[in-house]
VEXVO-864130 format. One record per residue (C-alpha): x, z, y; residue number from 1; chain. Coordinates in steps of 0.25 Angstrom, whole numbers. Example, Ala and Ser with C-alpha at 12.3 -4.5 7.8 and 13.67 -1.06 7.14 Angstrom:
BEGIN
<atom px="49" pz="31" py="-18" seq="1" mol="A"/>
<atom px="55" pz="29" py="-4" seq="2" mol="A"/>
//
This chain:
BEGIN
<atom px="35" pz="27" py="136" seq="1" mol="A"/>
<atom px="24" pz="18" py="130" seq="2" mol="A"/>
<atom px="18" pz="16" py="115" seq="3" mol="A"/>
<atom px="12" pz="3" py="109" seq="4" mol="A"/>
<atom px="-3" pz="5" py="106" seq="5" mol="A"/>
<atom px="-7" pz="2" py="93" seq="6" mol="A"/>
<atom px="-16" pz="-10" py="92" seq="7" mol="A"/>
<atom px="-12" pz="-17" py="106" seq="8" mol="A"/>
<atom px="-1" pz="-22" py="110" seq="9" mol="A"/>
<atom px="-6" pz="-26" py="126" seq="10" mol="A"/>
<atom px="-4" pz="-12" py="130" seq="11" mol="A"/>
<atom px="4" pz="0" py="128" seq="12" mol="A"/>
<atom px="3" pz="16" py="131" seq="13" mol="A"/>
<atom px="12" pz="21" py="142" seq="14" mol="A"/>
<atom px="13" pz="34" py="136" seq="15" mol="A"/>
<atom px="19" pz="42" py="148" seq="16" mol="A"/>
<atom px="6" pz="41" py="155" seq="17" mol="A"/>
<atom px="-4" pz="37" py="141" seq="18" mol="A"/>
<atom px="-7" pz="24" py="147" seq="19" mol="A"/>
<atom px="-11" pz="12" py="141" seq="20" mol="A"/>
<atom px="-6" pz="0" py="147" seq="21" mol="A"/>
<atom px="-10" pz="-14" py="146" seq="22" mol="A"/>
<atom px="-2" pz="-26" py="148" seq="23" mol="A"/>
<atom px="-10" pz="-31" py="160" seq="24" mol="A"/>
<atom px="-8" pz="-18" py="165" seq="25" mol="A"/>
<atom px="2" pz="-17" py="179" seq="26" mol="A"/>
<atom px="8" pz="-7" py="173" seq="27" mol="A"/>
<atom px="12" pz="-15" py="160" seq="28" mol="A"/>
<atom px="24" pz="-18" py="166" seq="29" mol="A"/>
<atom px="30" pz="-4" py="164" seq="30" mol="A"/>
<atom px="28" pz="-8" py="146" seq="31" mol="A"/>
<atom px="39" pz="-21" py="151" seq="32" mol="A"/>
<atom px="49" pz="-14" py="158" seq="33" mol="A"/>
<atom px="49" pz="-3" py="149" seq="34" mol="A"/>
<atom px="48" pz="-12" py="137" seq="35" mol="A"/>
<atom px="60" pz="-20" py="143" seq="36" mol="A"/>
<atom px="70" pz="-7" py="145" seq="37" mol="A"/>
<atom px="64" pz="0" py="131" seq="38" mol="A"/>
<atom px="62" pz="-13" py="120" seq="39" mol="A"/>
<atom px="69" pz="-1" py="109" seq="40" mol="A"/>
<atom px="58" pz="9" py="112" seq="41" mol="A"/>
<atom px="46" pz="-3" py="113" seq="42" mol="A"/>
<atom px="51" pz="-8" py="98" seq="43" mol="A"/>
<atom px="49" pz="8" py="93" seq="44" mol="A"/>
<atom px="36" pz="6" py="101" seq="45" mol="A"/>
<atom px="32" pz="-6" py="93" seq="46" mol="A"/>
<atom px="35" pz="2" py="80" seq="47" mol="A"/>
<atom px="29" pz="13" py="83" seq="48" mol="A"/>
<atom px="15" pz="7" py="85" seq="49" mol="A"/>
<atom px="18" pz="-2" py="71" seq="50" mol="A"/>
<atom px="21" pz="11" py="65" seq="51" mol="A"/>
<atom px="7" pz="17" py="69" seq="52" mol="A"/>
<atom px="0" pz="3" py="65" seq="53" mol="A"/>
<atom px="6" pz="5" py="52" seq="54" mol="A"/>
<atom px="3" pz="21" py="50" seq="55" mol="A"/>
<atom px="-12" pz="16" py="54" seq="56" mol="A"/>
<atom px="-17" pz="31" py="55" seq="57" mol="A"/>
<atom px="-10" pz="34" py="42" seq="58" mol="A"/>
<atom px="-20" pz="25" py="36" seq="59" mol="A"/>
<atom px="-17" pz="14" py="27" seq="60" mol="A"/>
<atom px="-17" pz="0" py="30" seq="61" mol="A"/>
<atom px="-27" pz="-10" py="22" seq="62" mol="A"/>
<atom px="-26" pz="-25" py="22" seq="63" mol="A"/>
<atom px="-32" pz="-32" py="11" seq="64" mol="A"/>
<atom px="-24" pz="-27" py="-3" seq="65" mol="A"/>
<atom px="-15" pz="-17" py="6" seq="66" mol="A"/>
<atom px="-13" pz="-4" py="9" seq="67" mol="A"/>
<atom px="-2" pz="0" py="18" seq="68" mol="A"/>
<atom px="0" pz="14" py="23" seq="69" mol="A"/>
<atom px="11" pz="18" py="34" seq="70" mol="A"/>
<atom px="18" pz="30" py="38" seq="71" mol="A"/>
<atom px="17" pz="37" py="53" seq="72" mol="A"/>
<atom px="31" pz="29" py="56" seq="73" mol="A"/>
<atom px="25" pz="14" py="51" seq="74" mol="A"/>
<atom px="32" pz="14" py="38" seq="75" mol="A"/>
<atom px="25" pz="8" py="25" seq="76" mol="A"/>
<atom px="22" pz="18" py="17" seq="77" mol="A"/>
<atom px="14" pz="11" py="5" seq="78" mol="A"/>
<atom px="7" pz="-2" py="3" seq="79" mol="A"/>
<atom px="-2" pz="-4" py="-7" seq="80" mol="A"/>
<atom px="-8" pz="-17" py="-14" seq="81" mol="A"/>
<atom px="-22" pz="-17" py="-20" seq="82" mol="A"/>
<atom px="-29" pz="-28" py="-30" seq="83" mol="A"/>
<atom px="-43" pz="-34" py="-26" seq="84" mol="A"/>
<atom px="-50" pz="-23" py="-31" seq="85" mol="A"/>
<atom px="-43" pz="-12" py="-24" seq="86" mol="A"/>
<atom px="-32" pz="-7" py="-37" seq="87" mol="A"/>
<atom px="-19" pz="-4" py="-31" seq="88" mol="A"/>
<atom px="-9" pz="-16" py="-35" seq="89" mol="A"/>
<atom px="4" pz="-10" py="-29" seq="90" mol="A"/>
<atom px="9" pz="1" py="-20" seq="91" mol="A"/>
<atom px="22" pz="4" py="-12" seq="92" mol="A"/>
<atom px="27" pz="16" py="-5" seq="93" mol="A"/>
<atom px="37" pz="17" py="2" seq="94" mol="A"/>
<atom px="47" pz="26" py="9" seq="95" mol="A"/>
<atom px="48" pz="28" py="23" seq="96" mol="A"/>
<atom px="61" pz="19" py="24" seq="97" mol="A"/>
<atom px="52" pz="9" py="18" seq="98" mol="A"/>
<atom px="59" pz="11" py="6" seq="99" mol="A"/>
<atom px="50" pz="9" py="-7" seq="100" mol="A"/>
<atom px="44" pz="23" py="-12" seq="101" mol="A"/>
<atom px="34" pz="19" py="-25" seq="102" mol="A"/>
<atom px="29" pz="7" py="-29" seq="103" mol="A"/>
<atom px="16" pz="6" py="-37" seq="104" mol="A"/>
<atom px="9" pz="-10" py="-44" seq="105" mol="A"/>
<atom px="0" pz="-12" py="-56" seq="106" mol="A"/>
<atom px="5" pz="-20" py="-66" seq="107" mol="A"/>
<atom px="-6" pz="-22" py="-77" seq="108" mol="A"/>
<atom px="-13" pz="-11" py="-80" seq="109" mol="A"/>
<atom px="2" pz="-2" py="-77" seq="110" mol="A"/>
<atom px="6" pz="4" py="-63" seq="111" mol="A"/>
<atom px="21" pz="2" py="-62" seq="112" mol="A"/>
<atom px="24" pz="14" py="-49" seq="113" mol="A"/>
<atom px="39" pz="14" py="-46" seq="114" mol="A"/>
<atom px="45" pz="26" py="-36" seq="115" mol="A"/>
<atom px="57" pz="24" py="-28" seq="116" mol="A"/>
<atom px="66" pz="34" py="-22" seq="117" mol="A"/>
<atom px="73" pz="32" py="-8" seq="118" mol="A"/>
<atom px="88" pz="24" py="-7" seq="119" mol="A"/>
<atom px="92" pz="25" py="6" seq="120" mol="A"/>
<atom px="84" pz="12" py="13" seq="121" mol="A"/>
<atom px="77" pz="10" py="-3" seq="122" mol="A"/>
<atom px="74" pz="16" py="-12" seq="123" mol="A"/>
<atom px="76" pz="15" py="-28" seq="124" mol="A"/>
<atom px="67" pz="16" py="-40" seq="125" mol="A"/>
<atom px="66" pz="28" py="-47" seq="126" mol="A"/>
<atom px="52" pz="29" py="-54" seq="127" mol="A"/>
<atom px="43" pz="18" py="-62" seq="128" mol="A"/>
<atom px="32" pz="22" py="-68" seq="129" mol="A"/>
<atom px="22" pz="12" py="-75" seq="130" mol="A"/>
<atom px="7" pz="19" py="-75" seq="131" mol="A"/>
<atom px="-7" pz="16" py="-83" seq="132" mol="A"/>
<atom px="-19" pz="25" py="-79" seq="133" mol="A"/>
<atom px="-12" pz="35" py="-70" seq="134" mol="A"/>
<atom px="-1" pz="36" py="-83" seq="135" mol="A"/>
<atom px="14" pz="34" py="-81" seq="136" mol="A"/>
<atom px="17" pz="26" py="-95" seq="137" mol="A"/>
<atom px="32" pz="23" py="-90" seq="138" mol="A"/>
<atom px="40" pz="29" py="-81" seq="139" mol="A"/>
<atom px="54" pz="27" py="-78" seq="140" mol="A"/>
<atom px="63" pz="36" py="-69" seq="141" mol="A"/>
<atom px="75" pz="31" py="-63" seq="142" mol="A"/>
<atom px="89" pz="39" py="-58" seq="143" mol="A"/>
<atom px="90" pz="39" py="-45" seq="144" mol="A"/>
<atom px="102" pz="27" py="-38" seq="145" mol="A"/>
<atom px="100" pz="21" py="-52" seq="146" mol="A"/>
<atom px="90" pz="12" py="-59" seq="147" mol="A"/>
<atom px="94" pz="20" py="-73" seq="148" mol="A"/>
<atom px="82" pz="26" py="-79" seq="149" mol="A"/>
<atom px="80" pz="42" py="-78" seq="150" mol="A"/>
<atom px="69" pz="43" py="-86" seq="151" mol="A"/>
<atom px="58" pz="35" py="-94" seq="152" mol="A"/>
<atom px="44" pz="39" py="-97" seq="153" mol="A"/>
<atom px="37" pz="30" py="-107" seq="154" mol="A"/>
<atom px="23" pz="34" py="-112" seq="155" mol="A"/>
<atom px="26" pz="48" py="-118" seq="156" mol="A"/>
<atom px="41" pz="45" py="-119" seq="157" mol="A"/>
<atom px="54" pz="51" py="-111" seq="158" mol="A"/>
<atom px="67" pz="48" py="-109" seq="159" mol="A"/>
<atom px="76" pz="52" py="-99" seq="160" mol="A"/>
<atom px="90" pz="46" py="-96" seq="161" mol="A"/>
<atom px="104" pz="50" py="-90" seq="162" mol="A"/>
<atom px="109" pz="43" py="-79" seq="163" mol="A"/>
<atom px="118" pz="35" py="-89" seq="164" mol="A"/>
<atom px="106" pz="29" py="-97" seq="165" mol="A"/>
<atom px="108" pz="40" py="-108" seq="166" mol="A"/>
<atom px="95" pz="46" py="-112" seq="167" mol="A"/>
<atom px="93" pz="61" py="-107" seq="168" mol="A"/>
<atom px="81" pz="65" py="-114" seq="169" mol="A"/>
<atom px="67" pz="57" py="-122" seq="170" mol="A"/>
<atom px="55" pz="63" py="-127" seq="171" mol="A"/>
<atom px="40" pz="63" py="-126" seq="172" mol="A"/>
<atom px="30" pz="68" py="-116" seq="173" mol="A"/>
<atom px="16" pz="72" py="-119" seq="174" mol="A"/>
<atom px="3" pz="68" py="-109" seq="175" mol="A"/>
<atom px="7" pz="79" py="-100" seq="176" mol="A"/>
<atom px="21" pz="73" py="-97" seq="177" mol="A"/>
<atom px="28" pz="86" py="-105" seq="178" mol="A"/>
<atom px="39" pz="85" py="-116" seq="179" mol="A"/>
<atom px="34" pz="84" py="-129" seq="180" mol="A"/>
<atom px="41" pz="80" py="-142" seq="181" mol="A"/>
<atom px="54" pz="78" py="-147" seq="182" mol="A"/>
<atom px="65" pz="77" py="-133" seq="183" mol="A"/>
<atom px="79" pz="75" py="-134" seq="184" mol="A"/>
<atom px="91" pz="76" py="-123" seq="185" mol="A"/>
<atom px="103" pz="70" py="-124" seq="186" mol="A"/>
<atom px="116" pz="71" py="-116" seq="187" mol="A"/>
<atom px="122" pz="59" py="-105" seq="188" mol="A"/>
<atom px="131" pz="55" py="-118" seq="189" mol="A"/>
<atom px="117" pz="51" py="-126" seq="190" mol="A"/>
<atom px="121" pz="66" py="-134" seq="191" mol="A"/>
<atom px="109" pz="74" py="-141" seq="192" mol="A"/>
<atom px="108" pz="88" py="-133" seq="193" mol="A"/>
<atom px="94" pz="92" py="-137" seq="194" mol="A"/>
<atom px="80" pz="90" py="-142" seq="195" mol="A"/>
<atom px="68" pz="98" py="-140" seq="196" mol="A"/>
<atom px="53" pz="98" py="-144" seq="197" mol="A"/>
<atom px="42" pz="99" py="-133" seq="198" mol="A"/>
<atom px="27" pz="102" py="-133" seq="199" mol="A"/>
<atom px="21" pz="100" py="-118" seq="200" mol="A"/>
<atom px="35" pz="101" py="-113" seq="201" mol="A"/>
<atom px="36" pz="116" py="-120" seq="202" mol="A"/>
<atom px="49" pz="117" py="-130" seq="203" mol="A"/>
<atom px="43" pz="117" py="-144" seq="204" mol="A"/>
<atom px="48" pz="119" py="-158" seq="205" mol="A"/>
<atom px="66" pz="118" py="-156" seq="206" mol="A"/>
<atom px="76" pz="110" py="-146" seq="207" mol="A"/>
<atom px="89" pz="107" py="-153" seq="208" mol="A"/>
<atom px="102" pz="108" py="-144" seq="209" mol="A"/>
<atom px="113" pz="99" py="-146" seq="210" mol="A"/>
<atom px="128" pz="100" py="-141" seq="211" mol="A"/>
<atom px="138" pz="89" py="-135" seq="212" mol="A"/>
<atom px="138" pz="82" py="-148" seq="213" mol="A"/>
<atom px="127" pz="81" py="-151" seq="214" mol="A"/>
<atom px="125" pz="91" py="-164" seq="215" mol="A"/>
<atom px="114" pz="101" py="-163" seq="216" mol="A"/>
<atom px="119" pz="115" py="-157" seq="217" mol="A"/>
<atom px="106" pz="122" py="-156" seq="218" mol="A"/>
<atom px="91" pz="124" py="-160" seq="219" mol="A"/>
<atom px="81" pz="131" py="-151" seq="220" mol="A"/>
<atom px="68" pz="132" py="-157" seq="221" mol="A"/>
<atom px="55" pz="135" py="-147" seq="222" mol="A"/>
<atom px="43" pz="144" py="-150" seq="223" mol="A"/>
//
């Protein structure tokens, strides 16, 4: 059996005997025929050395305003984009299939980051989030096998939504990302069904219960 070597291409190892041979070599010859009877195995040759190029050590690859990084098996697992100053412009990462995985670009002083999730061959969109200083100030969440919006985060605003487009629940988070204020929940029919009061996502002072109809059935008041 033999294996291409990585930077030349006059030679290649026997590796039945850990030879090396050249093409001026006599015994070169035994490459050709072998080659001839076996051109299916020398093209998985071929890629596997192109896989090792690209894997590099597990060390990224740099050319001017890239990065690329590779995984053991020579797939592209991110590329990344930098400005003249060294700021990362765009990112992509990718899934094993080569399907997109997240995507990351500056736009103004906002980073838009978009996260996808696997579809067979592709892969769909189910994340958006728009950041300034390390801060998510949007995000939007997608149902899975739709483009309809799951949930929306907009500054210190919540909304949540059936697969319908009726609205499941809205409120308020505080800094910390817990419930806080006023929240309401409603039914796949746009119905009231209940509200409660929140303080760092503890239940505080009542939740009011509502029935089918919407009319108030019962109170629960917290301590």
């Amino acid at each position: 059996m033999f294996k291409k070597l990585l930077f030349n291409d006059n030679c290649i190892l026997d590796t039945d005997t850990n030879t090396v041979i050249l093409d001026i070599d006599p015994n070169w010859h035994l490459y050709n025929t072998w080659l001839k009877k076996n051109p299916y195995e020398n093209l998985q040759l071929i890629k596997q050395k192109q896989a090792e190029l690209n894997w590099n050590q597990g060390q990224p690859i740099k050319y001017k305003n890239t990065e690329l990084k590779y995984n053991r098996e020579g797939q592209l697992y991110y590329k990344k984009v930098f400005d003249f100053n060294g700021n990362l412009v765009t990112r992509k990462e990718y899934f094993t299939n080569g399907a997109l995985h997240s995507t990351l670009y500056r736009r103004g002083y906002l980073t838009v980051e978009n996260k996808y999730t696997q579809r067979g061959e592709t892969s769909e969109l189910y994340l958006k989030e728009f950041i300034k200083s390390n801060k998510v100030l949007k995000s939007i969440k997608y149902f899975i096998n739709s483009k309809q919006v799951h949930r929306l985060i907009k500054n210190n605003s919540y909304t949540e939504y059936y697969e319908n487009g009726t609205m499941r629940s809205n409120g308020n988070l505080d800094l910390n990302l817990k419930m806080n204020g006023l929240w309401n929940f409603y039914s796949r029919d746009g119905i009231i069904e209940s509200t409660h009061s929140f303080k760092n996502g503890k239940l505080v002072n009542h939740s009011v219960l509502y029935n089918q109809l919407g009319i108030k059935s019962n109170l629960i008041v917290h301590d």
